[in-house]
TORRO-570745 format. One record per residue (C-alpha): residue number from 1; residue in three letters; x, y, z. Coordinates in nm, 3 decimals. Layout:
<NUM; "ala"; <X; Y; Z>>
...
//
This chain:
<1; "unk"; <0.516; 2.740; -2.548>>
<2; "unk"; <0.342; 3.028; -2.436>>
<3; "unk"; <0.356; 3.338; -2.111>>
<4; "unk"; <0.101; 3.199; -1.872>>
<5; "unk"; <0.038; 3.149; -1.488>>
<6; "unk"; <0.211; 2.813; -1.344>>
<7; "unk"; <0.286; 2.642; -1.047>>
<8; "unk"; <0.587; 2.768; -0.881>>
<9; "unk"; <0.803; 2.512; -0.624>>
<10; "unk"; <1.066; 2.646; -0.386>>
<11; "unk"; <1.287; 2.351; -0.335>>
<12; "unk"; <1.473; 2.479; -0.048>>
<13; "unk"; <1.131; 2.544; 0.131>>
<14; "unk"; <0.960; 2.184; 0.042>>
<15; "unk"; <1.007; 1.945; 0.284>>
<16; "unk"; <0.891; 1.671; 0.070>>
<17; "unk"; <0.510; 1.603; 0.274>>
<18; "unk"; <0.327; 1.441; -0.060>>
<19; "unk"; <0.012; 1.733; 0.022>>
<20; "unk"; <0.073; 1.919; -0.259>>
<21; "unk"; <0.050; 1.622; -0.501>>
<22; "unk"; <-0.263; 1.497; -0.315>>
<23; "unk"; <-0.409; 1.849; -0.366>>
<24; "unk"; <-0.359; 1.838; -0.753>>
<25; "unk"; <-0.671; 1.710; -0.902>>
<26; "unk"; <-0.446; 1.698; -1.222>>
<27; "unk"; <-0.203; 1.482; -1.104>>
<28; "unk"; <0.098; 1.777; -1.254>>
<29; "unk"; <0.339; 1.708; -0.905>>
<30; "unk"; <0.529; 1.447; -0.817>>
<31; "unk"; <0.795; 1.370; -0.554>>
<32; "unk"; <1.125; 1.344; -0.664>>
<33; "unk"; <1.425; 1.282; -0.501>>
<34; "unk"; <1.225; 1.418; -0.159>>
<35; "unk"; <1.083; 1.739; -0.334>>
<36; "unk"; <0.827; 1.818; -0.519>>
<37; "unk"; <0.839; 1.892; -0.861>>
<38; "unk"; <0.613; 2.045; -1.157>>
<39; "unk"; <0.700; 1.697; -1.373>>
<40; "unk"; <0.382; 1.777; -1.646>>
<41; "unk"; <0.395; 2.142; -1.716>>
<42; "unk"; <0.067; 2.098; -1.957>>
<43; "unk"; <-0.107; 1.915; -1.691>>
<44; "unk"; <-0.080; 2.235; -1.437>>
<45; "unk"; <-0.372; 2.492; -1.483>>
<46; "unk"; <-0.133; 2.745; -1.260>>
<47; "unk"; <-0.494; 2.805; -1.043>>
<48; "unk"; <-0.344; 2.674; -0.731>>
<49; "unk"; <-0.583; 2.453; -0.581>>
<50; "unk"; <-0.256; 2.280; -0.459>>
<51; "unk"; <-0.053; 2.641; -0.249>>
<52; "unk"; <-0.337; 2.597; 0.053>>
<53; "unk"; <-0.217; 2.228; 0.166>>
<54; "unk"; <0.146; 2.324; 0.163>>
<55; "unk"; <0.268; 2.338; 0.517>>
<56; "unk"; <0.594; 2.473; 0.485>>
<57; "unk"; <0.484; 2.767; 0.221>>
<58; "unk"; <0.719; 2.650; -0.083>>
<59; "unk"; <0.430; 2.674; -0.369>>
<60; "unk"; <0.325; 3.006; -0.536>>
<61; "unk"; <0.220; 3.156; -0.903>>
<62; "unk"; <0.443; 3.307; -1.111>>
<63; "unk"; <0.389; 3.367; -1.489>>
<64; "unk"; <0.666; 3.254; -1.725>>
<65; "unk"; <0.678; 3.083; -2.054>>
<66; "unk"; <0.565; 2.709; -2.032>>
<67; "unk"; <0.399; 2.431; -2.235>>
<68; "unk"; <-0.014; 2.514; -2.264>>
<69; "unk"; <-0.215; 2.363; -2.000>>
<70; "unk"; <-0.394; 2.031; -2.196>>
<71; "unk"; <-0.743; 2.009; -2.045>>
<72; "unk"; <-0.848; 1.689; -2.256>>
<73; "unk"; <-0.483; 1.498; -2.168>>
<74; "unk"; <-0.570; 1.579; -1.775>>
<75; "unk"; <-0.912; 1.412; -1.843>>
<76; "unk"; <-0.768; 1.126; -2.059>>
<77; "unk"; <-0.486; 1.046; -1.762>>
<78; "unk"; <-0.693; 1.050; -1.484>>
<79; "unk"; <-0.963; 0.867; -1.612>>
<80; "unk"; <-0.691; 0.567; -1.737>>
<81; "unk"; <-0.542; 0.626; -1.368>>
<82; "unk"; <-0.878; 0.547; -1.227>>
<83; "unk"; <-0.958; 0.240; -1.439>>
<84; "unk"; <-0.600; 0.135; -1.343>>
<85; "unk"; <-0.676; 0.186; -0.944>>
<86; "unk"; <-1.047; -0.045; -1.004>>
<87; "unk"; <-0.792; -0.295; -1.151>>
<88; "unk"; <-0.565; -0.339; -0.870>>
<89; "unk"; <-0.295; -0.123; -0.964>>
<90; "unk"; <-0.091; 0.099; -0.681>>
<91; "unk"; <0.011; 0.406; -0.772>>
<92; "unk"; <0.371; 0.538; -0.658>>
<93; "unk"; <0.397; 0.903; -0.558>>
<94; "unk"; <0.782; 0.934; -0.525>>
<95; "unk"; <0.822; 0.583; -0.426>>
<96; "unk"; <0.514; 0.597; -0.173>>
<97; "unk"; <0.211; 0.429; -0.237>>
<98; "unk"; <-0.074; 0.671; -0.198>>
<99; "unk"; <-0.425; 0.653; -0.204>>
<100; "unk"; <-0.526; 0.914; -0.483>>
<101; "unk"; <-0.870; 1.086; -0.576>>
<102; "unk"; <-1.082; 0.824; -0.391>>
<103; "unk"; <-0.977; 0.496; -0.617>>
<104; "unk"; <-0.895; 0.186; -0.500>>
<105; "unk"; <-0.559; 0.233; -0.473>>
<106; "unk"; <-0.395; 0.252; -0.142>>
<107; "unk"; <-0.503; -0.097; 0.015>>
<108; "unk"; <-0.228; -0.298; 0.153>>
<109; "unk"; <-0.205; -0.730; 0.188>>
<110; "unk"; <-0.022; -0.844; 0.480>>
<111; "unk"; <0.055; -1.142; 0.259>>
<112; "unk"; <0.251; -0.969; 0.036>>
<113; "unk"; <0.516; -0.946; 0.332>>
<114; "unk"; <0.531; -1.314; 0.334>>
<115; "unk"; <0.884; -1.474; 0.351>>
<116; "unk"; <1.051; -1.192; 0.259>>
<117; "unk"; <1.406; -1.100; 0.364>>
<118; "unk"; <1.617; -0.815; 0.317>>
<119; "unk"; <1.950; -0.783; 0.269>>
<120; "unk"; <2.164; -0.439; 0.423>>
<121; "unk"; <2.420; -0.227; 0.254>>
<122; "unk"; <2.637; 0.007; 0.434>>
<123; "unk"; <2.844; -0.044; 0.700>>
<124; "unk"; <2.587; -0.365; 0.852>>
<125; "unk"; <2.635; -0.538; 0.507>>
<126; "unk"; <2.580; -0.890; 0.524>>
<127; "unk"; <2.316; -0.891; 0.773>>
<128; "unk"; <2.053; -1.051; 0.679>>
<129; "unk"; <1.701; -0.928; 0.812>>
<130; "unk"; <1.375; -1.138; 0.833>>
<131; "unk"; <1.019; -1.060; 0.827>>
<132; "unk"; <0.788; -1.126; 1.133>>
<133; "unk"; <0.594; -1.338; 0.916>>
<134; "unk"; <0.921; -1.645; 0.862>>
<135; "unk"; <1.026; -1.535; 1.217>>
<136; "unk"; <0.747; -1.695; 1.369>>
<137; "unk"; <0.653; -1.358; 1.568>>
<138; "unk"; <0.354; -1.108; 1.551>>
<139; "unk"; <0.285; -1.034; 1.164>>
<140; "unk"; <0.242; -0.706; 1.016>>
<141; "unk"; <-0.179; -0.633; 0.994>>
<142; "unk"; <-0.165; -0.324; 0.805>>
<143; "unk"; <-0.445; -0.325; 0.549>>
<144; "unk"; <-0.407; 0.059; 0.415>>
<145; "unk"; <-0.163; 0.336; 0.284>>
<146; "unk"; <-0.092; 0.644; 0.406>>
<147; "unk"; <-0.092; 0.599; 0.713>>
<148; "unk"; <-0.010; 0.956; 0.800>>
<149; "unk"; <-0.297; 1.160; 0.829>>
<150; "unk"; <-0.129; 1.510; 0.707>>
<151; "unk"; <-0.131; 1.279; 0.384>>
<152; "unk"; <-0.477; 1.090; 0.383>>
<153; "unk"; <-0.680; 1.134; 0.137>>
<154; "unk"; <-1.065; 1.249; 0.220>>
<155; "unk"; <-1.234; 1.029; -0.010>>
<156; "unk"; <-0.980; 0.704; 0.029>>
<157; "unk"; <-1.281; 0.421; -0.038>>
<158; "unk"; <-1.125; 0.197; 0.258>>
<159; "unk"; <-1.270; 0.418; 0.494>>
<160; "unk"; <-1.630; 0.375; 0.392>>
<161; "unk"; <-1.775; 0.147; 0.698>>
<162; "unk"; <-1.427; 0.137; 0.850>>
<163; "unk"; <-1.329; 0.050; 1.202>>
<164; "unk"; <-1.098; 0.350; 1.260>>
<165; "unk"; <-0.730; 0.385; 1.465>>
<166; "unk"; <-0.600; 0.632; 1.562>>
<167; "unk"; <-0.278; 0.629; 1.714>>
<168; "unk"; <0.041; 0.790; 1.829>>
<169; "unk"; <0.319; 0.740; 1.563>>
<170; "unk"; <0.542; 0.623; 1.825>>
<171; "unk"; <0.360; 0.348; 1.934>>
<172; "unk"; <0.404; 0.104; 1.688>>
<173; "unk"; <0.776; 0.108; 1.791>>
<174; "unk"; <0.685; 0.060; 2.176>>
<175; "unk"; <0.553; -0.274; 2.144>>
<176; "unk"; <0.504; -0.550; 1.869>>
<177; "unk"; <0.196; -0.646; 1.967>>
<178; "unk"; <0.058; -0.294; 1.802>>
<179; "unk"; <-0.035; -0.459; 1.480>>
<180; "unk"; <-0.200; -0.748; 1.671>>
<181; "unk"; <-0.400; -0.596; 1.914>>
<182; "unk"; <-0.485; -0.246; 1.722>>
<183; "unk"; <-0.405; -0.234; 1.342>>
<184; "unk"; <-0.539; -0.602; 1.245>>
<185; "unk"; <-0.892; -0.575; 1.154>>
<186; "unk"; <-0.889; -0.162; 1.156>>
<187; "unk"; <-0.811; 0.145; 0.912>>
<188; "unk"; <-0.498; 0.307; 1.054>>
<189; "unk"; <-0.401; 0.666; 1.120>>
<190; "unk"; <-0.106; 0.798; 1.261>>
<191; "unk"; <-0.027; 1.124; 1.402>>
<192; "unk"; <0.159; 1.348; 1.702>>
<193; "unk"; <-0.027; 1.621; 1.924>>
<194; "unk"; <0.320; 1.728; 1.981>>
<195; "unk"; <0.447; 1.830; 1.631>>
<196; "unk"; <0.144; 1.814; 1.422>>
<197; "unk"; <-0.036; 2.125; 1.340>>
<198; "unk"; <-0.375; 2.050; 1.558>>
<199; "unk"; <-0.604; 2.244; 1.334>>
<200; "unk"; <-0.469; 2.097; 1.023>>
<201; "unk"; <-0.503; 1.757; 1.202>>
<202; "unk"; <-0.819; 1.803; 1.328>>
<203; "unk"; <-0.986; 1.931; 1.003>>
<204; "unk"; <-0.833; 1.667; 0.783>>
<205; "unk"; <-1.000; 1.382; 1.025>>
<206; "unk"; <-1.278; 1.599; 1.000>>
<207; "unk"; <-1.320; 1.570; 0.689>>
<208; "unk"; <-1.282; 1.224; 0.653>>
<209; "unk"; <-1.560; 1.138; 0.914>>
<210; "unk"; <-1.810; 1.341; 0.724>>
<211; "unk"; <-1.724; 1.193; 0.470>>
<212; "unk"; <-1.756; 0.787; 0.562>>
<213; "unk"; <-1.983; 0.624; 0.792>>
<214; "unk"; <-1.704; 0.512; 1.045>>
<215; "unk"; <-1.841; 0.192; 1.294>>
<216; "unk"; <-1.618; 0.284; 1.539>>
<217; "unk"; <-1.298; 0.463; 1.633>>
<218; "unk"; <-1.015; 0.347; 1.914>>
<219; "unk"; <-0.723; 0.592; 2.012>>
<220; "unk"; <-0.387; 0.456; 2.096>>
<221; "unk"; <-0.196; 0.739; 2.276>>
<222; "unk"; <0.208; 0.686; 2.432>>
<223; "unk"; <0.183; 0.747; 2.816>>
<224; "unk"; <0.444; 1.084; 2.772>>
<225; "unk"; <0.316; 1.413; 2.797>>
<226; "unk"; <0.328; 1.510; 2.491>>
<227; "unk"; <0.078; 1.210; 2.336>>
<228; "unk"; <-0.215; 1.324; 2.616>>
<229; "unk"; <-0.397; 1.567; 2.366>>
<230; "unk"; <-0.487; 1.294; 2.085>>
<231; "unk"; <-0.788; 1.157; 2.218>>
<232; "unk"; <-0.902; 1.578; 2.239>>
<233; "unk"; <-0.819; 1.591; 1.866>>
<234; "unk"; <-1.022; 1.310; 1.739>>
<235; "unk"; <-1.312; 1.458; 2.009>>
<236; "unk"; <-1.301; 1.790; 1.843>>
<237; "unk"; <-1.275; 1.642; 1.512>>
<238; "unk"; <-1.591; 1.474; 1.559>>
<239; "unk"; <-1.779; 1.774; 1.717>>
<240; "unk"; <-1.665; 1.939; 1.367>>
<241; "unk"; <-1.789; 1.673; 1.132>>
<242; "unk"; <-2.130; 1.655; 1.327>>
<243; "unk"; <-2.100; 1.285; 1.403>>
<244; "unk"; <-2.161; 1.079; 1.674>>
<245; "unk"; <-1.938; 0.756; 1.648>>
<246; "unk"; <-1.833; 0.488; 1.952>>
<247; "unk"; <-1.503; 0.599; 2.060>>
<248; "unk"; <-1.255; 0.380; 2.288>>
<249; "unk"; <-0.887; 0.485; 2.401>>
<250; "unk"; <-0.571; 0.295; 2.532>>
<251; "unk"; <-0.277; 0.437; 2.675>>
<252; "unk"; <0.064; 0.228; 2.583>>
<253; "unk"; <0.390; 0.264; 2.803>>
<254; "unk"; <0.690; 0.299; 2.719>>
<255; "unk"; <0.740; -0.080; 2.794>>
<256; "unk"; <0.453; -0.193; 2.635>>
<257; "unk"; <0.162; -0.243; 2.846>>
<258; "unk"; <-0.134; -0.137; 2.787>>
<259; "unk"; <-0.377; 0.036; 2.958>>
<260; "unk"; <-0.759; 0.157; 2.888>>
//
């Protein structure tokens, strides 16, 4: 153990977003039990590079005694979690799947929903609930994960030649012909003009179309107020990444129908 500089987590603070652990190119944060936690002291280098994506301002610096930070085990575990991603593998970030430092990982098969059925605890134990695959109805389309885009990662491979949506996160819930009409065939991203941070928004999709040639985008907005600047996002997140890429948007009501 020794007196150096180390990542500092305010649990009451952390709101449990996943950006930190995206931002640590050592892979030294977790999520547990909704926060985020140091879990490899001698995998954190205490430089920081994760306190910028914190929204809620729960990481700092401080200096206290800790293990030494292990350069060659960072390389050796990263490395064996990259080979791992080319494999197959996902990854679990606090029981989330996330796509991490531009593997493989992160790519979703709607088969693996296939006759599945769930069983509830709680006071609505001994319902039984059934897929929309063995119900006969629409079936789930989603081909990547995160979805969210405050936790995408810039350099996620399934964006490279990717038909991009972009839509409201409420819309999936307004009608089940969503996945369909809009997810199947498409890279998803899901966000809210209302309560996300635009800027933050805007510069992570930013990033991600400089990044990837994207064929085409399509915007999926919720005809309320508060859904009407999403198409403006993805427009000035464009103009920021320099790129020029066919854009189409749809408006869904509330009782799902869709217009555009």
């Amino acid at each position: 153990m020794v007196i150096r500089k180390i990542i500092k987590i305010d649990e009451f603070l952390c709101d449990g977003c996943g950006n930190c652990v995206l931002a640590c190119p050592e892979n030294a944060i977790e999520i547990r039990d909704g926060k985020a936690k140091v879990v490899r002291e001698s995998f954190c280098d205490g430089l920081g590079a994760c306190i910028g994506n914190c929204p809620t301002g729960a990481l700092s610096v401080e200096e206290r005694e800790a293990e030494e930070f292990d350069e060659l085990a960072v390389k050796e575990a990263v490395e064996s979690l990259k080979e791992s991603h080319q494999a197959g593998d996902e990854v679990q970030s606090g029981g989330c799947p996330v796509a991490l430092r531009g593997t493989g990982a992160g790519r979703l098969g709607s088969s693996k929903l296939a006759g599945r059925r769930a069983r509830v605890s709680g006071p609505s134990a001994g319902i039984e609930v059934e897929d929309e695959k063995t119900s006969g109805t629409d079936q789930p389309e989603l081909s990547n994960w995160p979805i969210q885009m405050r936790l995408a990662h810039v350099d996620a491979p399934y964006f490279d030649g990717a038909r991009l949506l972009i839509a409201a996160d409420c819309t999936a819930f307004a009608s089940p012909a969503v996945h369909r009409d809009f997810i199947r065939g498409r890279t998803t991203l899901i966000g809210c003009p209302k309560l996300d941070e635009r800027e933050s928004f805007v510069e992570r999709l930013a990033a991600i179309l400089a990044a990837h040639e994207i064929e085409d985008i399509t915007v999926l907005e919720m005809e309320v107020p508060c859904c009407s600047n999403l198409e403006a996002f993805v427009r000035q997140a464009l103009k920021m990444a320099g790129k020029e890429v066919p854009l189409r948007s749809f408006i869904l009501g509330i009782e799902g129908e869709v217009e555009g």
